[in-house]
C-alpha positions as CSV (number, residue, x, y, z in Angstrom):
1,X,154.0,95.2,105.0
2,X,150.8,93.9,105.6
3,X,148.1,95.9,104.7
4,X,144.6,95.7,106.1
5,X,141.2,96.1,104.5
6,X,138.4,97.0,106.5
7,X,135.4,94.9,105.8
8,X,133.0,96.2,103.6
9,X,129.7,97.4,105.1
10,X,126.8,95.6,103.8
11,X,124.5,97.4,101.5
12,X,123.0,95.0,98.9
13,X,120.8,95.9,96.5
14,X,117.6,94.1,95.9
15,X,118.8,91.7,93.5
16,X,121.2,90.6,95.7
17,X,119.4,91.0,98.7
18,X,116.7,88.2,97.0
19,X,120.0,86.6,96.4
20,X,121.5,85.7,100.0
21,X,117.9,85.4,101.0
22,X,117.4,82.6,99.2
23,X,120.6,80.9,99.8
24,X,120.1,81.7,103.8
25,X,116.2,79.7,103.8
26,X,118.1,77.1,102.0
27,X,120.3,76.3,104.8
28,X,119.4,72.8,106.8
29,X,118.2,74.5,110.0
30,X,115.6,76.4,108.0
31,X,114.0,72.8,106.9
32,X,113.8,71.2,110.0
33,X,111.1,73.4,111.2
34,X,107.5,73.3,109.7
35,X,106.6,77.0,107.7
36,X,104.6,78.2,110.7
37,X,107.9,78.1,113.0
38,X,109.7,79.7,110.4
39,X,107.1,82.4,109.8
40,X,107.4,83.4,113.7
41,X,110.9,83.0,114.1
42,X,111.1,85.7,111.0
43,X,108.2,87.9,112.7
44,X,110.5,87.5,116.1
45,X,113.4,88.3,114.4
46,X,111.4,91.3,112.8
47,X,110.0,92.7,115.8
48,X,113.6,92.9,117.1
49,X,115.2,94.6,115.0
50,X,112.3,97.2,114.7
51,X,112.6,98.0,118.2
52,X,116.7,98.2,117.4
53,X,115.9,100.6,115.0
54,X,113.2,102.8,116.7
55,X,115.5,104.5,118.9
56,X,115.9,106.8,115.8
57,X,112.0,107.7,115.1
58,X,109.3,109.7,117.0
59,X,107.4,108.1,119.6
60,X,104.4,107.9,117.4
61,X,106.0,106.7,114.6
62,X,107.8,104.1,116.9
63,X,103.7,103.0,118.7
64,X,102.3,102.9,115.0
65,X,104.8,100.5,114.1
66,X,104.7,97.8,116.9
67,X,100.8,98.3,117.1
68,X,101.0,96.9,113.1
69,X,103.5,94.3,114.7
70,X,101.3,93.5,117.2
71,X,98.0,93.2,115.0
72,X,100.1,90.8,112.2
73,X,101.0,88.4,114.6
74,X,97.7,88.4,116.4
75,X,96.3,88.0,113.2
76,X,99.0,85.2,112.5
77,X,97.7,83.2,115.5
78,X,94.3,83.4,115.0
79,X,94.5,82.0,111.7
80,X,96.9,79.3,112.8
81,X,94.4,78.3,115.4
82,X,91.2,78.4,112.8
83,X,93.9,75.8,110.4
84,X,94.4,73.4,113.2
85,X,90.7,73.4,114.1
86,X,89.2,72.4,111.1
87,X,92.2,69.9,110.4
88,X,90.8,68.1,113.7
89,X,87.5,68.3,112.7
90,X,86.3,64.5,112.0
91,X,84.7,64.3,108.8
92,X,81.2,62.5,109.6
93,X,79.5,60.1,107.2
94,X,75.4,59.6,108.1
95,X,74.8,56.1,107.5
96,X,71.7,54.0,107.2
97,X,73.3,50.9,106.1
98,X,75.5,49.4,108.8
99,X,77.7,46.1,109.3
100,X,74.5,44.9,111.9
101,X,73.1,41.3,110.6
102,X,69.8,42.3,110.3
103,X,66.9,42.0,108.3
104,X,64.5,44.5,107.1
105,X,61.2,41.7,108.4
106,X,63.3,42.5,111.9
107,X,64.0,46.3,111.3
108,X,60.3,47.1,111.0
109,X,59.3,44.7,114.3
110,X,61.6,46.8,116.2
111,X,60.5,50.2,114.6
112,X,56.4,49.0,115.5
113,X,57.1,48.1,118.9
114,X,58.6,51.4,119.5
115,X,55.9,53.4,118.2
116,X,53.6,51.3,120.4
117,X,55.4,52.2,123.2
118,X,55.7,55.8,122.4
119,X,59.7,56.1,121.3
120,X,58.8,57.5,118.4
121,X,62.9,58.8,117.0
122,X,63.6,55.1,117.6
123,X,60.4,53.8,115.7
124,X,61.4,56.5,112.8
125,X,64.7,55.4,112.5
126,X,64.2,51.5,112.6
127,X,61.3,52.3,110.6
128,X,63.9,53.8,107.3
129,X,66.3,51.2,108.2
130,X,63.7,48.6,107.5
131,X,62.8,50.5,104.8
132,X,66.4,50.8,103.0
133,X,67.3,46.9,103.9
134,X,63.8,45.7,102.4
135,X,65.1,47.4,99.3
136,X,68.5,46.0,99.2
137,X,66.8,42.8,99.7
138,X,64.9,43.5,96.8
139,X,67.6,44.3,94.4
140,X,66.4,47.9,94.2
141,X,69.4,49.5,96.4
142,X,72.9,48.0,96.5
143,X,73.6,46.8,100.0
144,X,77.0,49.3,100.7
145,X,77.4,49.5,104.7
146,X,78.3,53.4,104.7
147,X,75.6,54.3,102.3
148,X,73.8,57.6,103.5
149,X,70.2,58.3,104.0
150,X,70.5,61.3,101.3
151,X,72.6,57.9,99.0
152,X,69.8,55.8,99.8
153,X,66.9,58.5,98.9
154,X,68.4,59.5,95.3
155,X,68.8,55.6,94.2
156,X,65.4,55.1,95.9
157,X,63.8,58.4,94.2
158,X,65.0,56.8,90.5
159,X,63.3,53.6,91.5
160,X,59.9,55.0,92.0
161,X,59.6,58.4,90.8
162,X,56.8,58.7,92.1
163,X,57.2,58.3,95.8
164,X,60.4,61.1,95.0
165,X,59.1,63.9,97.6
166,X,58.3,61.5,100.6
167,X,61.2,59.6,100.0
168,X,63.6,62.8,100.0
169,X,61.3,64.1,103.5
170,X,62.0,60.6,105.1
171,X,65.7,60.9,104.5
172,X,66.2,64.1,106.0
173,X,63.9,63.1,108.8
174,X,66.3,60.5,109.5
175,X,69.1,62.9,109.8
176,X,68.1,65.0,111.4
177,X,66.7,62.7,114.1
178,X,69.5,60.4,114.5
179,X,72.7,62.5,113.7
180,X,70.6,65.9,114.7
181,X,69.2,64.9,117.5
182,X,65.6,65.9,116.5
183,X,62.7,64.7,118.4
184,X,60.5,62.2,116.1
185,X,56.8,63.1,116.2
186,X,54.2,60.1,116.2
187,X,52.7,60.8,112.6
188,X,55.9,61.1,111.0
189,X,57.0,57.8,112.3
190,X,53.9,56.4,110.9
191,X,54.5,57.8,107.6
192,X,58.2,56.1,107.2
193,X,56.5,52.4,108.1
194,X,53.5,53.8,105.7
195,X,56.6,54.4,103.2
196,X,58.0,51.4,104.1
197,X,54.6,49.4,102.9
198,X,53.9,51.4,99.7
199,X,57.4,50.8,98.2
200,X,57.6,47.4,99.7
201,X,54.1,46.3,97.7
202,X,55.3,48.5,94.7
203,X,56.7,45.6,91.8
């Protein structure tokens, strides 16, 4: 006689519960996906069996519980969205000292002919250039296409001490004119070339 056995209902406890958990996520299908996949699937899954198992609670009790639903996954996306924003935003390096052949005798022609016409961001920003590339050329500043104005200003600003404070305002000038799109005034212009000729005549 055959005899049969119902199934038993299942009721783990929390050990054991922990227990086919972990040997559920480590199932194949679970590592195919990326985490965030896997985190929605389980809040889908969630949310479905909550509104399974609301049929048995108040109506308040049942709107108090998908509102907190509601408001995790919300809150889910949003910071999902914020993580792939700044994962696509470009990292941006401010460089003075390019791959362009050029010298700093060249640099400071093109910086003086712009003040004379008036372009006075171009004339500021030749004017540093010319400035940066005399000092390479003088041995005072290694010549590293990448370096930054703010790279350029602290080696500068060990060099000659003291020119530390204009050399520092000249670098964020720079900046903020070329990478900040800052309009260049017609004196501070001058003072970069006047920069320019103190730490060129400096020995």
């Amino acid at each position: 006689m055959i005899t049969l056995v119902a199934e038993r209902v299942l009721d783990p406890s929390p050990g054991e519960a922990r227990s086919l958990l972990g040997r559920e996520l480590l199932k194949p299908e679970y590592l195919k996906d990326n985490w965030a996949e896997r985190l929605l699937a389980w809040l889908d899954r969630l949310l479905g069996n909550g509104v399974d198992k609301a049929a048995g609670f108040s109506l308040a009790s049942t709107f108090a519980a998908m509102l907190i639903a509601v408001l995790l996954i919300v809150a889910l996306a949003w910071l999902l969205t914020r993580a792939r924003a700044s994962a696509r935003v470009p990292v941006v390096k401010h460089t003075i000292l390019t791959d362009e052949a050029v010298t700093a005798a060249e640099l400071r022609s093109r910086a003086e002919a712009a003040l004379a016409e008036g372009r006075n961001a171009e004339a500021l920003v030749d004017g540093f250039r010319a400035l940066a590339v005399r000092q390479v050329e003088r041995g005072r500043l290694e010549d590293n296409p990448g370096t930054t104005a703010q790279e350029a200003a602290r080696a500068l600003s060990g060099a000659y001490p003291d020119q530390r404070s204009r050399v520092d305002v000249s670098a964020l000038l720079f900046d903020s004119v070329l990478y900040g799109d800052r309009p260049a005034s017609h004196g501070q212009a001058v003072d970069v070339l006047a920069l320019d000729d103190e730490l060129g005549s400096t020995r």
